[in-house]
PyMOL commands that place a pseudoatom at each C-alpha (Angstrom):
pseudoatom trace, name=CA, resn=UNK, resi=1, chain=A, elem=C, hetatm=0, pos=[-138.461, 269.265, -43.898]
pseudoatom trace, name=CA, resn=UNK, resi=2, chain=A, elem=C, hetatm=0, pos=[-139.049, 265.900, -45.415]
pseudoatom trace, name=CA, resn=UNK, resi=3, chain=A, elem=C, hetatm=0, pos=[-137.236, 262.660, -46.021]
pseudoatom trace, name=CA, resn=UNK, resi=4, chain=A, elem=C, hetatm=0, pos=[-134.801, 263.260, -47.890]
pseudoatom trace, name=CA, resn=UNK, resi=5, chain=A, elem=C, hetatm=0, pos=[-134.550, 259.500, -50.120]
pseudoatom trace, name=CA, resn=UNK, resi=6, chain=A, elem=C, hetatm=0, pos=[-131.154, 260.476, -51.856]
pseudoatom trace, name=CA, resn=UNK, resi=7, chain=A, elem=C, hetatm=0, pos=[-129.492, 260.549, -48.646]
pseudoatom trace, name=CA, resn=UNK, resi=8, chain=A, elem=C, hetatm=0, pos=[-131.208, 257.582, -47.502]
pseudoatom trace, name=CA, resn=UNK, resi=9, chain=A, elem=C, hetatm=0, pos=[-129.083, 253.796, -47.627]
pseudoatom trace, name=CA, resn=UNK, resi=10, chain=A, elem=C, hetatm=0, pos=[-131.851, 251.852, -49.337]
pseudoatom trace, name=CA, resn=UNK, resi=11, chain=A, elem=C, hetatm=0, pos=[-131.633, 254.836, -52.278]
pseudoatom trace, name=CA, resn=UNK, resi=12, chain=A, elem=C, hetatm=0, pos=[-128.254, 254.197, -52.978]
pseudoatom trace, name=CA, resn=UNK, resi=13, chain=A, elem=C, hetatm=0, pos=[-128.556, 250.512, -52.627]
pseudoatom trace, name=CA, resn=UNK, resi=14, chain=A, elem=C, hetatm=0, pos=[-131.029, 250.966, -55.210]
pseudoatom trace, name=CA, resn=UNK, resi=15, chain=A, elem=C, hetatm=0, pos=[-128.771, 253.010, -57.226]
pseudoatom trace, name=CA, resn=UNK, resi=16, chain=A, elem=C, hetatm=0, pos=[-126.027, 250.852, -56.907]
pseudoatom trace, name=CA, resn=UNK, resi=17, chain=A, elem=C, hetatm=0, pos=[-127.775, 247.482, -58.029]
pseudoatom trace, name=CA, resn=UNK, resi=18, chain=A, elem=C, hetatm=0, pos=[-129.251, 249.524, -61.353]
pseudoatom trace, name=CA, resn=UNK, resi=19, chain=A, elem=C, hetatm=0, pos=[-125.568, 250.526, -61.948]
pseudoatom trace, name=CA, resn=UNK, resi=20, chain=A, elem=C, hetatm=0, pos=[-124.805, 247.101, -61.727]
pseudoatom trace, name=CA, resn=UNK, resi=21, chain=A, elem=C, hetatm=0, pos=[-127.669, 245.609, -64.261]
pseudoatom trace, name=CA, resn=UNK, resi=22, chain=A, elem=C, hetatm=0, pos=[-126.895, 248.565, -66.594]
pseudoatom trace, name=CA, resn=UNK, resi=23, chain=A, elem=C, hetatm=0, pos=[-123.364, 247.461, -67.006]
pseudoatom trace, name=CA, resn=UNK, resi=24, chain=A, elem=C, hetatm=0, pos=[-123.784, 243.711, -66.601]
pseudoatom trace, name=CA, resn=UNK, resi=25, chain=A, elem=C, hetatm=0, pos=[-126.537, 243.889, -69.216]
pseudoatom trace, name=CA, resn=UNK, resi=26, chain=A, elem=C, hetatm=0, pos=[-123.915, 245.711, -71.378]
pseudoatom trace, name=CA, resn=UNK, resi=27, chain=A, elem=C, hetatm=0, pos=[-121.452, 242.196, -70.927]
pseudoatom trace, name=CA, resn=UNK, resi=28, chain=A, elem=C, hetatm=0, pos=[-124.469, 239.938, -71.454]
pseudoatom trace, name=CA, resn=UNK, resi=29, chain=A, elem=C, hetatm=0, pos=[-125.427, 241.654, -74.663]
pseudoatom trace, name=CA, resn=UNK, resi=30, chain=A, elem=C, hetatm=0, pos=[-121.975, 240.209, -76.141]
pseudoatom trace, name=CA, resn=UNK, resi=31, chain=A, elem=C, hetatm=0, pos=[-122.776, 236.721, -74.892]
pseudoatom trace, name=CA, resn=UNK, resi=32, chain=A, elem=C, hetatm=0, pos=[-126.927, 236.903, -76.037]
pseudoatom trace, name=CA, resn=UNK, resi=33, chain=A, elem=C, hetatm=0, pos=[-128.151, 236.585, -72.473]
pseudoatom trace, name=CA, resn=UNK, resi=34, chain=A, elem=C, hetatm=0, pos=[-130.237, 239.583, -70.589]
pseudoatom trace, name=CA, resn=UNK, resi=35, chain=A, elem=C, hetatm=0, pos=[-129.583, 240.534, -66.918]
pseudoatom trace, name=CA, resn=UNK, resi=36, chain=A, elem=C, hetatm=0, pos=[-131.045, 237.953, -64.987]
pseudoatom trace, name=CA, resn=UNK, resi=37, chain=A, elem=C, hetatm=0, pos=[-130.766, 234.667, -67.746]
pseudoatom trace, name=CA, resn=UNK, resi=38, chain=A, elem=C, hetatm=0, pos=[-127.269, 234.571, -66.299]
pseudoatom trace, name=CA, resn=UNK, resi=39, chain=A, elem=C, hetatm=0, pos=[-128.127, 233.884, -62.317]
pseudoatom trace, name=CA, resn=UNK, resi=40, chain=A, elem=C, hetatm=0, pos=[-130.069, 230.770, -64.175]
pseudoatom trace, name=CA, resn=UNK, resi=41, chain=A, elem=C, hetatm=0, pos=[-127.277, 229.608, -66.448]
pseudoatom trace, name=CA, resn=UNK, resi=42, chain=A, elem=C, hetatm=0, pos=[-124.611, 229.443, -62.991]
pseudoatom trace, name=CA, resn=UNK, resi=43, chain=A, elem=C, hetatm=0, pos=[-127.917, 227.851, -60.743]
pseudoatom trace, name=CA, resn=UNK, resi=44, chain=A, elem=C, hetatm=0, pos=[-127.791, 225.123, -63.355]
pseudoatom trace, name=CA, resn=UNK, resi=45, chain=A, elem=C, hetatm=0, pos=[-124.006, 224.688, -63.320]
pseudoatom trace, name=CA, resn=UNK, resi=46, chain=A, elem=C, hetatm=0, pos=[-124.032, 224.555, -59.552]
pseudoatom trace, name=CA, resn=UNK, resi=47, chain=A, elem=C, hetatm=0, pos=[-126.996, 221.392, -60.115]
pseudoatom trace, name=CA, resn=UNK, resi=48, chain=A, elem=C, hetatm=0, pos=[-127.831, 220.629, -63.353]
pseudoatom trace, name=CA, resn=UNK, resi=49, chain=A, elem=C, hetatm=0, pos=[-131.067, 219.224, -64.502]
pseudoatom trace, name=CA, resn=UNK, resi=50, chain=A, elem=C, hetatm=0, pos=[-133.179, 221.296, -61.770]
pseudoatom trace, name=CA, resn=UNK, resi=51, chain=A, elem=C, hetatm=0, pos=[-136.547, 221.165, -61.877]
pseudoatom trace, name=CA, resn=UNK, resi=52, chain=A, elem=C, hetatm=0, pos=[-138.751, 224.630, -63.246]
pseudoatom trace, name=CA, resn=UNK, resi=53, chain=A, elem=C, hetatm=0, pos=[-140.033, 225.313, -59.175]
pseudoatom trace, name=CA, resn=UNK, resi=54, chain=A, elem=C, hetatm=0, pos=[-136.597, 224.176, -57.642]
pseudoatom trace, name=CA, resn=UNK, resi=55, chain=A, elem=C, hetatm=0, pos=[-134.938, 226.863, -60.402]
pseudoatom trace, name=CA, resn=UNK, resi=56, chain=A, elem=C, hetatm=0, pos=[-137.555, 229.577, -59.018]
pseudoatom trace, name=CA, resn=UNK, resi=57, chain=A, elem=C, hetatm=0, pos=[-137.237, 228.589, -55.288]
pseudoatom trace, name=CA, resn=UNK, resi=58, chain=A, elem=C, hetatm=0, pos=[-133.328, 229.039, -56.023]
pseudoatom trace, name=CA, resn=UNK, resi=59, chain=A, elem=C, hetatm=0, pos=[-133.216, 232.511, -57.863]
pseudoatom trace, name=CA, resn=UNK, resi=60, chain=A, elem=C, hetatm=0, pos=[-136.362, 233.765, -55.629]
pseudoatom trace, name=CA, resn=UNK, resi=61, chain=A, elem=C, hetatm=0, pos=[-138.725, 234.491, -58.569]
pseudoatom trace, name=CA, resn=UNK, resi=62, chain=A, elem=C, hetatm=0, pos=[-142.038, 233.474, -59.637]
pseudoatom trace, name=CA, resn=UNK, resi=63, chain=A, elem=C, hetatm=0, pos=[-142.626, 230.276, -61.602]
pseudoatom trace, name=CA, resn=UNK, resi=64, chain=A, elem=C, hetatm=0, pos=[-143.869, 232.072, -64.875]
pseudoatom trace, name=CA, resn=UNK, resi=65, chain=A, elem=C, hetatm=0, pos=[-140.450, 234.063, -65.047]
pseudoatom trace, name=CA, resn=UNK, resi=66, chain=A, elem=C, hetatm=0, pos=[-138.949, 231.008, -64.827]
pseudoatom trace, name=CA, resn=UNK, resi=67, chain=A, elem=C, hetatm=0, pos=[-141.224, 229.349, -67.627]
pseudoatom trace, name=CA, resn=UNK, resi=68, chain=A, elem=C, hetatm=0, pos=[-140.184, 232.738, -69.890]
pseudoatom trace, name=CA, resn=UNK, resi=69, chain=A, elem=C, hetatm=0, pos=[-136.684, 232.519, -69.121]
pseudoatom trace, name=CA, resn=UNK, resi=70, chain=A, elem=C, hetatm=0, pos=[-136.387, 228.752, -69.815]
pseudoatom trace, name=CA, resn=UNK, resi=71, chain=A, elem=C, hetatm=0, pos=[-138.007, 229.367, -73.604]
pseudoatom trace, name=CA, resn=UNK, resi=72, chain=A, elem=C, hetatm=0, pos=[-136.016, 231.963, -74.383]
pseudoatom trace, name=CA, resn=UNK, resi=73, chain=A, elem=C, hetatm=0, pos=[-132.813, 230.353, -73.200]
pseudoatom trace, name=CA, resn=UNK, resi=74, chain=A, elem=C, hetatm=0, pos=[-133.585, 227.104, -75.023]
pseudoatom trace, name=CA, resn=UNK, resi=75, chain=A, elem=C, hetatm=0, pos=[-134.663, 228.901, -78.031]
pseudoatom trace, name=CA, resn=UNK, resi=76, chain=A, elem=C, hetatm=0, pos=[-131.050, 229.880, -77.667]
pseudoatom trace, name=CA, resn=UNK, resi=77, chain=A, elem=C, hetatm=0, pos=[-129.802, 226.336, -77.031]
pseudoatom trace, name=CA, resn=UNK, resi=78, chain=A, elem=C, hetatm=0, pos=[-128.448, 227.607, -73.906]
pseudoatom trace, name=CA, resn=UNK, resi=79, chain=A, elem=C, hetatm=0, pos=[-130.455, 224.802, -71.975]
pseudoatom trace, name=CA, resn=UNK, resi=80, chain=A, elem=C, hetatm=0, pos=[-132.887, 221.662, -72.681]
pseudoatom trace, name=CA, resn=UNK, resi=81, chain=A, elem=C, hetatm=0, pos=[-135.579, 220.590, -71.005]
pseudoatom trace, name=CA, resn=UNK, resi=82, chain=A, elem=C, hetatm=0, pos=[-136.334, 217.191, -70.716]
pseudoatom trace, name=CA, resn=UNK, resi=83, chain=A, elem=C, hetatm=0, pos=[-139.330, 215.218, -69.197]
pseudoatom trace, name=CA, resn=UNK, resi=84, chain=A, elem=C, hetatm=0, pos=[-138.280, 213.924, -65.150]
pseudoatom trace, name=CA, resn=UNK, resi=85, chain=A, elem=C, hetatm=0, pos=[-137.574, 210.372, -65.401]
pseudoatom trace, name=CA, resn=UNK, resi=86, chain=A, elem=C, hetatm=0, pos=[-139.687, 209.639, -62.003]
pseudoatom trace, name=CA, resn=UNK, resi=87, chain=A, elem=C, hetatm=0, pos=[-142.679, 211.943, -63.311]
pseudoatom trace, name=CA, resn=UNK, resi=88, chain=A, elem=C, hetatm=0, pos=[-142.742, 212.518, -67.209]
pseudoatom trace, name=CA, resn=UNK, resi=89, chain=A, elem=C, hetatm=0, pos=[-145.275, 215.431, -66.008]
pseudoatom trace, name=CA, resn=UNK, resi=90, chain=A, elem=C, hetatm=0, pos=[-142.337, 217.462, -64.335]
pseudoatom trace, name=CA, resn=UNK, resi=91, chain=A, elem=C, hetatm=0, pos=[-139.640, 219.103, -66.576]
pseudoatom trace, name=CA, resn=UNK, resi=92, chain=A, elem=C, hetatm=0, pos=[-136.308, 219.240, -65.795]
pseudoatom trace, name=CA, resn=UNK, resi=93, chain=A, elem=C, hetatm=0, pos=[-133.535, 221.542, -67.468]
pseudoatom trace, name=CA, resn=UNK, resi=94, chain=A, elem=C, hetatm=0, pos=[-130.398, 220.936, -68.227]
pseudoatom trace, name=CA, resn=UNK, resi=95, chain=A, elem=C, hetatm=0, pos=[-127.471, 222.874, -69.870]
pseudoatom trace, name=CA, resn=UNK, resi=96, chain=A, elem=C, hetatm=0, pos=[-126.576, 222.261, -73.319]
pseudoatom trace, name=CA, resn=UNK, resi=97, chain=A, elem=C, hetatm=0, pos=[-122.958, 222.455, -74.785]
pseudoatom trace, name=CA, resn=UNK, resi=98, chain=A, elem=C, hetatm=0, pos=[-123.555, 226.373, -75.152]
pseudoatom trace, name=CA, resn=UNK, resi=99, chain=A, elem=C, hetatm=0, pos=[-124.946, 226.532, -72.149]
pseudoatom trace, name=CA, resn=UNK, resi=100, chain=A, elem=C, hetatm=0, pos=[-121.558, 225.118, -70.490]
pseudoatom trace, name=CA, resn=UNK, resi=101, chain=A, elem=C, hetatm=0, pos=[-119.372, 227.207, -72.691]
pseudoatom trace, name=CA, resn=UNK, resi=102, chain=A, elem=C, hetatm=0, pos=[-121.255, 230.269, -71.656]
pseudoatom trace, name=CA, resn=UNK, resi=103, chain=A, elem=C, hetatm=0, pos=[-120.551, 229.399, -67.949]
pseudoatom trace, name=CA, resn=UNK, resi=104, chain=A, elem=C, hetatm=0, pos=[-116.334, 230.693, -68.525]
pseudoatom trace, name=CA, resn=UNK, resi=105, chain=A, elem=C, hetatm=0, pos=[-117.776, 233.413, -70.320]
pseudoatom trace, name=CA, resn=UNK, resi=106, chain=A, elem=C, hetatm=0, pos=[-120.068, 234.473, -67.308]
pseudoatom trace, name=CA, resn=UNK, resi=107, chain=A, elem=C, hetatm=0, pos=[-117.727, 234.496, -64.418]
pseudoatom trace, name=CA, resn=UNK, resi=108, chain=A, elem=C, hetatm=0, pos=[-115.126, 236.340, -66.254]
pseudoatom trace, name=CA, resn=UNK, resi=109, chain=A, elem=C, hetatm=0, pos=[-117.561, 239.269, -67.007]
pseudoatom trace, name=CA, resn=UNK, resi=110, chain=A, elem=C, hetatm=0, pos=[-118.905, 238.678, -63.524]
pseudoatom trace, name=CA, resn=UNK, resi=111, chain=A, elem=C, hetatm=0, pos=[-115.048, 239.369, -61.880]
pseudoatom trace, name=CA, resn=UNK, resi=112, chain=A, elem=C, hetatm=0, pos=[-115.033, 242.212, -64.724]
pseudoatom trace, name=CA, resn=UNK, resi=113, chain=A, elem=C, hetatm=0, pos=[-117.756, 243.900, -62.806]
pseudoatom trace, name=CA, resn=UNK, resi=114, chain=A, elem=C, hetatm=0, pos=[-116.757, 243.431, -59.321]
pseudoatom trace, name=CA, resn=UNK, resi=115, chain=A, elem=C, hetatm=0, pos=[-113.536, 244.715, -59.813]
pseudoatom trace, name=CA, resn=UNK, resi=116, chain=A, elem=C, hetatm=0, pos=[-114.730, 247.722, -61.880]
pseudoatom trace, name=CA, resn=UNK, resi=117, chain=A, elem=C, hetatm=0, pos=[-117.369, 248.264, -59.013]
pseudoatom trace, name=CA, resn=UNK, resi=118, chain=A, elem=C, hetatm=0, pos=[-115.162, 247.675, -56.104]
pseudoatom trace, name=CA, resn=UNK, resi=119, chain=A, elem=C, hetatm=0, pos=[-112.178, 249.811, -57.075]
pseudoatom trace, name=CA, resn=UNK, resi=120, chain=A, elem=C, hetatm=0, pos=[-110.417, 251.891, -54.644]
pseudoatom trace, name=CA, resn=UNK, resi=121, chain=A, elem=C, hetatm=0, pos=[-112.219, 249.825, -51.296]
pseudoatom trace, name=CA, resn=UNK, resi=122, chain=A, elem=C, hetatm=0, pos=[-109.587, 247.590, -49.982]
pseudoatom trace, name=CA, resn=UNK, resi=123, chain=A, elem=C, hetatm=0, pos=[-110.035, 244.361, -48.788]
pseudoatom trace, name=CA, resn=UNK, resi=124, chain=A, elem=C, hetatm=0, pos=[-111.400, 244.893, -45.230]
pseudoatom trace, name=CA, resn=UNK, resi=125, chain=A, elem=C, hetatm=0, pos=[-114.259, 246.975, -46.305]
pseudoatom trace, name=CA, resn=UNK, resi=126, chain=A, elem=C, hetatm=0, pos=[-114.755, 244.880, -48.802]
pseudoatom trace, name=CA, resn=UNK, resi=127, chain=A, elem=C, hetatm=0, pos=[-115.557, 242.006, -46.163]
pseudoatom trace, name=CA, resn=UNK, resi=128, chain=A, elem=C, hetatm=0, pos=[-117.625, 244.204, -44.078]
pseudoatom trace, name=CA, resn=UNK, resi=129, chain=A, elem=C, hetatm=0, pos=[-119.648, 245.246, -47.436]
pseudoatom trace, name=CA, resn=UNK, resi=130, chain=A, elem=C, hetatm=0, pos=[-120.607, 241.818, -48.154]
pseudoatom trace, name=CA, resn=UNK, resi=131, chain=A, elem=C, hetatm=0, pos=[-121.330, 240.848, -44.338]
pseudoatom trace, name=CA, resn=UNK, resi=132, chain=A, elem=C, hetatm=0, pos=[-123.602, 244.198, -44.534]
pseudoatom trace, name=CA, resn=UNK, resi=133, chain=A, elem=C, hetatm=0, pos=[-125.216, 243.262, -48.118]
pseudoatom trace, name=CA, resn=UNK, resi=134, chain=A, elem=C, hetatm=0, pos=[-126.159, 240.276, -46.567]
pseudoatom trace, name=CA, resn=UNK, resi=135, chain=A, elem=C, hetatm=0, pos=[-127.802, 241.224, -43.499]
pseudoatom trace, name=CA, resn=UNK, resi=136, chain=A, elem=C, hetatm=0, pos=[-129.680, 244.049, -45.689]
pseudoatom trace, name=CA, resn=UNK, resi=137, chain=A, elem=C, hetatm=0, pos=[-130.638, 240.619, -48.139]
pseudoatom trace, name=CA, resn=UNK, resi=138, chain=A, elem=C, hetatm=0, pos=[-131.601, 238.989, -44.856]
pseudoatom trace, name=CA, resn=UNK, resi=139, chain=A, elem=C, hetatm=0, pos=[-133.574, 241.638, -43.327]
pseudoatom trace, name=CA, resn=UNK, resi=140, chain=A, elem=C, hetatm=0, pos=[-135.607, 242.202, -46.373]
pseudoatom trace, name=CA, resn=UNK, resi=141, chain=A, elem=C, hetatm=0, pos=[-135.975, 238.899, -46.694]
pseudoatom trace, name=CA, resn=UNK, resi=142, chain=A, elem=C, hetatm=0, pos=[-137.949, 238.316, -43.647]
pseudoatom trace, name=CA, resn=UNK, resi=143, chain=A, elem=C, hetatm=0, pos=[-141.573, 239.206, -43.343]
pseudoatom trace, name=CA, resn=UNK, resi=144, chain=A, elem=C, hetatm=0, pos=[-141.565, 242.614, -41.724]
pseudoatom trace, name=CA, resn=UNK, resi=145, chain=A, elem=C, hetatm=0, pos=[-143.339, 243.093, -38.235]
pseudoatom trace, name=CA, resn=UNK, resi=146, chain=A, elem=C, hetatm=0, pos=[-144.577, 246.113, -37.962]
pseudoatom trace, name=CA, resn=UNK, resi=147, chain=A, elem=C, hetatm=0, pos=[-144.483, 245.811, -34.106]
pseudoatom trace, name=CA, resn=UNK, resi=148, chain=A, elem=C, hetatm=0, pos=[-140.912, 245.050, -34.171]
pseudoatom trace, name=CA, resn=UNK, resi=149, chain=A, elem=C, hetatm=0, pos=[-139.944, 247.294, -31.658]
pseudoatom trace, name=CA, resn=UNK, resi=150, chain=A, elem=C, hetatm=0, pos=[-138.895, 250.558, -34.541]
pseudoatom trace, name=CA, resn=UNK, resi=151, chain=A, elem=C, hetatm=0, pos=[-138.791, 253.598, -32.062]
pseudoatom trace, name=CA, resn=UNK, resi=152, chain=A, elem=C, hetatm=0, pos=[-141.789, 255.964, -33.291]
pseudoatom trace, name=CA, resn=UNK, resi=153, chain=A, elem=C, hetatm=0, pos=[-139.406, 258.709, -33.459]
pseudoatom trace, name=CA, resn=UNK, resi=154, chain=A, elem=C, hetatm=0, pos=[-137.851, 256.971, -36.660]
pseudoatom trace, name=CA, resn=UNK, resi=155, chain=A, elem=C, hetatm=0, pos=[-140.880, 257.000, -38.396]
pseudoatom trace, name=CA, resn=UNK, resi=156, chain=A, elem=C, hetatm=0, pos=[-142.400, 260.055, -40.202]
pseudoatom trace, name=CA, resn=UNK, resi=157, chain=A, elem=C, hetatm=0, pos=[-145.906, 260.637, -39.955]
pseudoatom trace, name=CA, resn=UNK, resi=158, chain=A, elem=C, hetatm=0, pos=[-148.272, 259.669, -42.750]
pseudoatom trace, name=CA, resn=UNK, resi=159, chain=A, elem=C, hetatm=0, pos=[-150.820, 262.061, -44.405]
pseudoatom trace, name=CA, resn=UNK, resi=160, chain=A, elem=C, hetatm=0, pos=[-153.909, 261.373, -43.888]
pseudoatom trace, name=CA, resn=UNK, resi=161, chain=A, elem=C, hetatm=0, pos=[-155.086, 260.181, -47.327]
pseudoatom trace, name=CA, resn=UNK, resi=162, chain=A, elem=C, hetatm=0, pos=[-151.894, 257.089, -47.972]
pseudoatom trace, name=CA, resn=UNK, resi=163, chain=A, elem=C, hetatm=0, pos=[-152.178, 253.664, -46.745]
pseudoatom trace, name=CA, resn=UNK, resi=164, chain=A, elem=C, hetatm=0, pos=[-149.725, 252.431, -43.871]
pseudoatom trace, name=CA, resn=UNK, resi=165, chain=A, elem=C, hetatm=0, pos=[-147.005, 250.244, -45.611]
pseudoatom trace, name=CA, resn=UNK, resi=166, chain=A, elem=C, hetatm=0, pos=[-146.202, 247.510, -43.588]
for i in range(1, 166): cmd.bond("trace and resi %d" % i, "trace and resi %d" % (i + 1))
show_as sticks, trace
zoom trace
C-alpha cells in the first residue's frame, strides 16, 4: 500500500494554514486588504519606513511580491513610499494615516481567528503547538541534507521514471 498523504502531518499542516487564509481572507475583505498585504501592514508598524528588500527579507518573499504588494497598498493609501534620505535611489515605505488605523483593525481580526481556530485546546497544548509550529517553520527553513542521517526505512522507494526530491 502507498503513502497515505491525508494521514500524513505536513497534509494537515497544509490543510490547516488554507483554513486559515480562507477565513482570514474573509476578515481582510471587510478591511480592503488580501491575505498576505496584512503580514506587511504589522512589519511596518513593528519599523516603519523599511526599505522594499528589508520588507522581503522580513516576510520571506521575493522582491517583486514585495514591489506588487507595495502598489497595490499605496494605491490604497495604506502606505507611501518615499525616496531614502541617504540614497534617493532606495525607496523606503512608510504607513499612512490608513495604514495606522488599519493596524487596530488587523489584530482584532487576527485574535478573531486564533480563538475561532484554537477552540477547545487549552492552554498547555496550546504552548506545545506553537513550540512544535516553530520547529516545523525551523526545519523547513533550513536547507535540507539529504544525507542527514533519515533511516532508509522511512523513505518509500521511487519509481523509476520521477526525479529524487531533495
Amino acid at each position: 500500500m502507498g503513502f497515505d498523504h491525508r494521514r500524513s502531518v505536513t497534509f494537515r499542516l497544509a490543510q490547516a494554514a488554507h483554513a486559515y487564509r480562507v477565513r482570514a481572507g474573509t476578515h481582510l475583505a471587510r478591511i480592503a486588504l488580501h491575505p498576505g498585504q496584512e503580514g506587511l501592514l504589522k512589519a511596518l508598524a513593528d519599523n516603519d519606513g523599511m526599505s522594499m528588500s528589508d520588507l522581503a527579507a522580513t516576510l520571506g518573499v521575493q522582491p517583486p511580491t514585495v514591489t506588487k504588494m507595495i502598489s497595490r497598498l499605496a494605491a490604497q493609501d495604506y502606505v507611501e513610499r518615499r525616496a531614502s534620505a541617504g540614497d534617493g535611489r532606495q525607496a523606503q515605505v512608510f504607513l499612512t494615516e490608513r495604514g495606522q488605523r488599519a493596524i487596530a483593525l488587523i489584530d482584532k481580526l487576527w485574535k478573531r481567528i486564533e480563538k475561532d481556530a484554537l477552540a477547545g485546546i487549552d492552554d498547555k497544548d496550546r504552548k506545545r503547538l506553537r513550540k512544535l509550529l516553530r520547529q516545523v517553520e525551523r526545519n523547513l527553513g533550513a536547507a535540507a541534507d539529504p544525507s542527514d542521517g533519515t533511516d532508509a526505512e522511512d523513505e518509500a522507494p521511487e519509481p523509476d521514471n520521477l526525479v529524487e526530491i531533495r
